[in-house]
C-alpha positions as CSV (number, residue, x, y, z in Angstrom):
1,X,125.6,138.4,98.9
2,X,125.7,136.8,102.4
3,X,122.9,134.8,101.7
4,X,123.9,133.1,98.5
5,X,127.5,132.3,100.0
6,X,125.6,130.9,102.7
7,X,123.5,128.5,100.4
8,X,126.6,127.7,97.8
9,X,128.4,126.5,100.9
10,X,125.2,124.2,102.0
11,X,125.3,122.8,98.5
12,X,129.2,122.1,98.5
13,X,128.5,120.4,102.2
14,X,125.6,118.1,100.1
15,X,127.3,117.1,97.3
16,X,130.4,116.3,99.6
17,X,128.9,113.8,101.8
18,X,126.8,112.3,99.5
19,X,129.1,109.2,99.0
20,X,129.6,109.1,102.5
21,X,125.2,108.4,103.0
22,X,125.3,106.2,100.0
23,X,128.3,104.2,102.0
24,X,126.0,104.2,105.3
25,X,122.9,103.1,103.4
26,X,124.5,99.9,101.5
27,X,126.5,98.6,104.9
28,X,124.1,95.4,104.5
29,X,125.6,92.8,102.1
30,X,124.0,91.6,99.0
31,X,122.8,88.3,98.3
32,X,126.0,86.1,97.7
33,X,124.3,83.0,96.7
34,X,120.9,80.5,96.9
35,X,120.5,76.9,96.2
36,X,117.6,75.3,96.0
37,X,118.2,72.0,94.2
38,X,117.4,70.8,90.8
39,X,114.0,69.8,90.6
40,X,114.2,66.1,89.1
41,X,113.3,62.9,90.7
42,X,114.3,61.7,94.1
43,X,118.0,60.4,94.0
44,X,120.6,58.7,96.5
45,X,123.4,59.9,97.0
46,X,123.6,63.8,96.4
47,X,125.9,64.7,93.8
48,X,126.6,67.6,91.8
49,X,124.4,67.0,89.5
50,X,121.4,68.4,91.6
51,X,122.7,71.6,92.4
52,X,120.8,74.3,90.1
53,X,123.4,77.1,90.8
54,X,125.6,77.0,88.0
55,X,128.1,78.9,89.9
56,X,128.7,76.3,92.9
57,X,130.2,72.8,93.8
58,X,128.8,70.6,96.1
59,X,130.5,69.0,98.5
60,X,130.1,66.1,101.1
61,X,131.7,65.2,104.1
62,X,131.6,61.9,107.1
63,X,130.8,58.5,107.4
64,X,127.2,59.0,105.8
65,X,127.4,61.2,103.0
66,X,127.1,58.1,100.7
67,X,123.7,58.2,102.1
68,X,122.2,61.8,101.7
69,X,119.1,61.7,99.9
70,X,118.0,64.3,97.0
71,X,114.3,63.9,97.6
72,X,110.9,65.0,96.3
73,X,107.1,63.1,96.8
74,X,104.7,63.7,94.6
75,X,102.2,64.2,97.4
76,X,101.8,66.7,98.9
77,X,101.7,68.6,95.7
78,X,104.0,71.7,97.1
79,X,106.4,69.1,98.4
80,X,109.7,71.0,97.9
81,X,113.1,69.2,96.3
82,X,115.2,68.9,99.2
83,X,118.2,67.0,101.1
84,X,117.1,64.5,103.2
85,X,119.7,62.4,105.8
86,X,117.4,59.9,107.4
87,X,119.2,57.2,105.7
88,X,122.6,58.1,106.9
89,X,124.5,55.6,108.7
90,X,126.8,58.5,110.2
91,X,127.3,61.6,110.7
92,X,127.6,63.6,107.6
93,X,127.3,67.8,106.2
94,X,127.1,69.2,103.1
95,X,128.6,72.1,102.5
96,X,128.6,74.8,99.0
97,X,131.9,76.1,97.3
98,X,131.4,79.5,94.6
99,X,133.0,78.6,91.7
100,X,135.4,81.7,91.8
101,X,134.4,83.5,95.1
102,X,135.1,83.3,98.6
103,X,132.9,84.9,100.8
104,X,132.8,87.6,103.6
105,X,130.8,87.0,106.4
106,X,131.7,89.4,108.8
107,X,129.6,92.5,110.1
108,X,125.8,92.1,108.9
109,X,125.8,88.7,107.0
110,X,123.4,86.9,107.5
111,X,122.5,82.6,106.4
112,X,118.7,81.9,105.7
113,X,117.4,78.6,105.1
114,X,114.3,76.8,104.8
115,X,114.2,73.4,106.5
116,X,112.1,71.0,108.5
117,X,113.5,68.7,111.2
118,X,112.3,65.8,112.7
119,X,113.6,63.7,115.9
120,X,116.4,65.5,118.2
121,X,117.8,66.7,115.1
122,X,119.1,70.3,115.2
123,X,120.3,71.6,111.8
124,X,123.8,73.7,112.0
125,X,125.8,76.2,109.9
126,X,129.1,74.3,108.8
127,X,132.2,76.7,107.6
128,X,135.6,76.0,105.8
129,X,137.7,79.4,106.0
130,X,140.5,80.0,103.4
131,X,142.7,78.9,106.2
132,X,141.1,74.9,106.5
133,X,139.7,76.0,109.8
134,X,136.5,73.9,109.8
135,X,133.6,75.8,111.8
136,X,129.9,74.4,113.2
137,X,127.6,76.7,115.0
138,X,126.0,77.0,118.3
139,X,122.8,78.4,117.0
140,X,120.6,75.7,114.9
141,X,117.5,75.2,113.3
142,X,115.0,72.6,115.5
143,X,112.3,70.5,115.4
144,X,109.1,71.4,113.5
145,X,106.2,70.1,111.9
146,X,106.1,71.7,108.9
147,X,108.7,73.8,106.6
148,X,109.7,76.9,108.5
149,X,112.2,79.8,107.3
150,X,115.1,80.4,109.5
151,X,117.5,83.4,109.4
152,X,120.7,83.8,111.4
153,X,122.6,86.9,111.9
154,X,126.0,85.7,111.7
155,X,127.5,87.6,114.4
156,X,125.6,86.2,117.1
157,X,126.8,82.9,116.5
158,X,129.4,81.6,118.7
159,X,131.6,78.9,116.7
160,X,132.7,75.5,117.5
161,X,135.7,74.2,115.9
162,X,134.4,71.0,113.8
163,X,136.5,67.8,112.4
164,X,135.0,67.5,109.3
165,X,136.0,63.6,108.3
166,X,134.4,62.5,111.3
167,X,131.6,65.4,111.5
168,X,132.1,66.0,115.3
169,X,132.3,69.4,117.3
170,X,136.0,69.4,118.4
171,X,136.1,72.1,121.2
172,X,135.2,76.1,121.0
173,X,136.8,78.0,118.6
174,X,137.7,81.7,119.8
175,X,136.8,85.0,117.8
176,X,137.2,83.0,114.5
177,X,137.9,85.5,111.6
178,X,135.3,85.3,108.9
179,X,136.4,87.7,106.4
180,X,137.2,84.8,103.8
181,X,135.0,81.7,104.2
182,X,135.6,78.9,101.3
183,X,132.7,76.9,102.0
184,X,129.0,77.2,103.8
185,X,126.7,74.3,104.4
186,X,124.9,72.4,107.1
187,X,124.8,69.5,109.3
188,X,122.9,67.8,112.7
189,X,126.0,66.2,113.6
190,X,124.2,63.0,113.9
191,X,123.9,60.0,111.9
192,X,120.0,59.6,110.0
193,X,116.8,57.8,112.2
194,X,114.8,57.7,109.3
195,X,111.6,59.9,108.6
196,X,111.5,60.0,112.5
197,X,115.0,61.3,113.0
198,X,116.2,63.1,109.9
199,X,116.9,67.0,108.7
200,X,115.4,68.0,105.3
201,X,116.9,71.0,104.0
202,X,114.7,72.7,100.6
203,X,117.0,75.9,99.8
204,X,119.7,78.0,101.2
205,X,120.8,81.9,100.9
206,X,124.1,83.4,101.9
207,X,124.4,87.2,102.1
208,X,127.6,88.6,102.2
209,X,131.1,90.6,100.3
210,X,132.6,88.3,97.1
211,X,136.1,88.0,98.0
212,X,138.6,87.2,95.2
213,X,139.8,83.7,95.8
């Protein structure tokens, strides 16, 4: 009689905590959005018209957003559709807006990107919170000679505060709160050098919580 007591109270302690392993195992946020441009012939400027994601709005920002580049070569034959700013005459970022959704970025988000700089160019995370606080990023993506994935973990960054008419870092920004972030995107903070000096951006993935807007 001991015995089964003992093993209906084991069961009861199981079934009990069951929500609370399910709640430790899915702490990692889902996929909130990718972009990876419409793929139709190479275009100036970038408009909404090239974003495949039904469910965003593209937006652009600084002196040489007139400029960004929507661009595809036929050779080499995997050459991706992506967003090139070696014609910019200014600074300039690009940033993506869900159509209904804010985002949480707190705790375990994470931004991935795949993107290929050229020059001193060093390819940054660009933020609007609910608020209008405008964020940039001290981490970045750098120079390489080929296409290369790169993932940040969200809270390592530290944050710069950013003025996003001119596109210029502004000063640091202290223990920003990122539990509602209206907009994500990405800038070098630097006007275009051509194919020698440029960022080139294919696609973009943001994990993190929805948040009603």
């Amino acid at each position: 009689m001991i015995v089964k007591n003992i093993n209906t109270v084991i069961l009861l302690f199981l079934f009990s905590t069951t929500p609370v392993f399910a709640q430790q195992t899915n702490y990692r946020p889902e996929l909130f959005f990718r972009e990876n441009w419409k793929e139709t012939p190479a275009e100036i400027p970038l408009s909404q018209k090239h974003v495949s994601n039904t469910d965003l709005l593209v937006n652009l920002y600084g002196a040489g957003k007139d400029s960004l580049k929507k661009s595809n070569h036929p050779k080499p034959v995997d050459d991706p559709f992506y967003i090139w700013s070696g014609l910019c005459l200014g600074n300039w970022m690009v940033t993506l807006k869900h159509k209904s959704n804010n985002v949480d970025l707190s705790g375990f988000a994470k931004i991935r990107w795949r993107s290929k700089q050229a020059g001193l160019r060093q390819l940054r995370i660009a933020l609007k919170l609910a608020d209008g606080t405008w964020l940039v990023s001290d981490q970045f993506a750098g120079t390489s000679k080929d296409w290369r994935i790169w993932e940040f973990n969200v809270q390592d960054i530290e944050w710069h505060k950013l003025d996003a008419e001119r596109v210029v870092e502004i000063g640091n920004a202290k223990g920003p709160k990122l539990s509602n972030v209206a907009e994500i995107g990405f800038t070098d903070l630097m006007p275009g050098g051509k194919s020698t000096a440029c960022s080139r951006l294919d696609w973009i993935e943001v994990y993190g919580k929805p948040v009603k807007r």
